[in-house]
C-alpha positions as CSV (number, residue, x, y, z in Angstrom):
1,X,0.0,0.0,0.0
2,X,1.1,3.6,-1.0
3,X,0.2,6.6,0.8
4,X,1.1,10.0,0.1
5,X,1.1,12.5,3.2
6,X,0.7,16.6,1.7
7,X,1.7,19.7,3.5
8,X,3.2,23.6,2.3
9,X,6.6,22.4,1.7
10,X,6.6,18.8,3.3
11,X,8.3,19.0,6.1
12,X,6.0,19.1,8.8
13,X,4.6,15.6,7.9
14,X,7.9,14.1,7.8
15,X,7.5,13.3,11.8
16,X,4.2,11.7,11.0
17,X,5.5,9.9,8.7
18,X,7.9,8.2,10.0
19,X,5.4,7.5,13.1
20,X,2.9,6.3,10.4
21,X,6.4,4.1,9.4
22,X,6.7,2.8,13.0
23,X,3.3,1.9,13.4
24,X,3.3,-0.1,10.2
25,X,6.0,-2.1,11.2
26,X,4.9,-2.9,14.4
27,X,1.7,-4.2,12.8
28,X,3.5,-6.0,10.5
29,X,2.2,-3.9,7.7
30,X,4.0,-3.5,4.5
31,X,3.2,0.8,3.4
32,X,5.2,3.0,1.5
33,X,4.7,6.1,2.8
34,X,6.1,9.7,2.4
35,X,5.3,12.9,2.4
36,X,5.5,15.9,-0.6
37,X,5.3,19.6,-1.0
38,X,1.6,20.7,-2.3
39,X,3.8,21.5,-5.8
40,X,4.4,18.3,-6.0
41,X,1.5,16.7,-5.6
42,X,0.3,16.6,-9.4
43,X,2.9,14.0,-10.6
44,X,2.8,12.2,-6.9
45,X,-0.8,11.5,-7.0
46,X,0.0,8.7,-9.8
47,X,2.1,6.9,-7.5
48,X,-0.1,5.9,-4.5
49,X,-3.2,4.5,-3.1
50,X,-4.2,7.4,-1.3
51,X,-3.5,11.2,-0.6
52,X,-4.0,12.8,2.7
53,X,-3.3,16.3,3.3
54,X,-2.0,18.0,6.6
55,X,-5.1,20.2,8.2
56,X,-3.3,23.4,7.2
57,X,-3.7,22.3,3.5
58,X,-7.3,21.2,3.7
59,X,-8.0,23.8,0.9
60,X,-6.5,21.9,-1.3
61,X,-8.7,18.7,-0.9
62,X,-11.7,19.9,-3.1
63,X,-9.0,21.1,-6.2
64,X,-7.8,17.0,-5.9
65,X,-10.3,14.8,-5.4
66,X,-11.9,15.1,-8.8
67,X,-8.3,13.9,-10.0
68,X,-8.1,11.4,-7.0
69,X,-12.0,10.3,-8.6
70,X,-10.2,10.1,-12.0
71,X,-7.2,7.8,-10.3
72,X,-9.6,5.8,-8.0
73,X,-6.6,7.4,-5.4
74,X,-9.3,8.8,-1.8
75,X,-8.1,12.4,-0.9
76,X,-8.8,13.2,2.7
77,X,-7.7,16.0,5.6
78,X,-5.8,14.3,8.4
79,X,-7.9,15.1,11.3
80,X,-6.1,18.2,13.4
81,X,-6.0,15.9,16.8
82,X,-4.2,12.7,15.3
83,X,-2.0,15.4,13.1
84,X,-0.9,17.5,15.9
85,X,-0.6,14.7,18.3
86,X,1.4,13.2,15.4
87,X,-0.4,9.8,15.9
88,X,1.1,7.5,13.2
89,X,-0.9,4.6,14.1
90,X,-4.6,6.2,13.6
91,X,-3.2,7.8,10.9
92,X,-2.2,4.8,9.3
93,X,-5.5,3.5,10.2
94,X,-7.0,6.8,8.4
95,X,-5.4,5.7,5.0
96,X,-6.2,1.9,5.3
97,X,-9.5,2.4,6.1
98,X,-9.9,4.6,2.8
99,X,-8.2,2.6,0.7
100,X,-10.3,-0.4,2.1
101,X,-13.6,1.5,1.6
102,X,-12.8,2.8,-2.1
């Protein structure tokens, strides 16, 4: 499973992802997971299974979700709590349950 994490520049989801990383492994989950700058979210959109977006950049989630539609990819805001709490594993559990449920 591939999920892509979306912030200004994408640096403040690199400590969730590498929770999200933690948790995955711990569960014996096999993800990809990393996180991009919203520039380059065009081109990284073809690459995964789903797109979430930090809660600062949840203006951005109606502009791609009629191209997520088009790449059967779910866009979704990571909810503020689990974001600013930086909880990888309900996180993780964000993106499986979407991809799961698309």
């Amino acid at each position: 499973m591939k999920i892509l994490l979306a912030c200004s520049s994408g640096m403040s989801t690199s400590l969730l992802v590498n929770k999200m990383k933690e948790a995955a492994a711990a569960e014996g989950i096999e993800a990809e997971i990393w996180a991009v700058a919203q520039s380059e979210v065009d081109a990284e959109i073809l690459k995964t299974d789903v797109l979430l977006f930090g809660p600062q950049m949840r203006f951005l989630k109606k502009k791609f979700e009629s191209k997520g539609k088009e790449l059967n990819v779910p866009v979704e805001v990571i909810p503020p709590v689990s974001y600013g709490r930086c909880d990888g594993k309900a996180v993780l559990h964000l993106a499986i349950d979407l991809i799961n449920n698309k």
